[in-house]
C-alpha positions in Angstrom: 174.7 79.7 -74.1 176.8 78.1 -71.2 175.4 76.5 -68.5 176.7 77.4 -65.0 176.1 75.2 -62.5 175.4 76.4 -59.1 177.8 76.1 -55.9 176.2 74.3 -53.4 177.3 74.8 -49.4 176.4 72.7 -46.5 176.5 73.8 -43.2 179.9 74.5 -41.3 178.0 72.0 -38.6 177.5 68.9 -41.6 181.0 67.5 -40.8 179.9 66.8 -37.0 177.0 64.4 -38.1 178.9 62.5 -40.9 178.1 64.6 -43.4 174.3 64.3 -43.8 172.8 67.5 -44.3 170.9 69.7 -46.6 172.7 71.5 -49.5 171.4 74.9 -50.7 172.9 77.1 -53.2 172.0 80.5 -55.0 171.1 80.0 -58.9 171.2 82.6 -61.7 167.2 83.2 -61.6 167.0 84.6 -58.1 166.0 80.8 -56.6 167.4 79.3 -53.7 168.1 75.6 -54.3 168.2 73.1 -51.8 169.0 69.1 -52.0 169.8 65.7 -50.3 173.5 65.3 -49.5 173.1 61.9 -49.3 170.9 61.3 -52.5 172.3 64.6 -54.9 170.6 63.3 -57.9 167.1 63.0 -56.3 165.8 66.0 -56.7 165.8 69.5 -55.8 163.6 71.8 -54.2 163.6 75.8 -54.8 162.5 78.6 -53.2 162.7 82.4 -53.3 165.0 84.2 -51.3 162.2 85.5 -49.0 160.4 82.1 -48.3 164.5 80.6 -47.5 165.3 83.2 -45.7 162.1 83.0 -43.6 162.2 79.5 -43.5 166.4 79.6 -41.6 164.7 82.7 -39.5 162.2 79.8 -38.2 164.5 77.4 -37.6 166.8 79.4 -34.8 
């Protein structure tokens, strides 16, 4: 089986403040990854959709 890696995005608004930001990106099992820009191999965190998406709703 082939491994897909997922396509992480960063805010339109990261390139204002150098870059450091958040990454998430959407993964085959229905989890919503999220990661250090500055520090890509140091881990990830996941959510599901709902808990992301409530989570960005919070933030506005």
């Amino acid at each position: 089986m082939d491994v897909i890696e997922p396509r992480w995005r960063t805010a339109t608004r990261s390139s204002s403040n150098g870059g450091d930001c958040v990454e998430v990106a959407d993964n085959l099992s229905g989890r919503v990854l999220v990661r250090d820009s500055k520090d890509r191999v140091g881990g990830t965190l996941t959510f599901t959709p709902e808990v992301w998406r409530a989570f960005v709703a919070a933030q506005k």
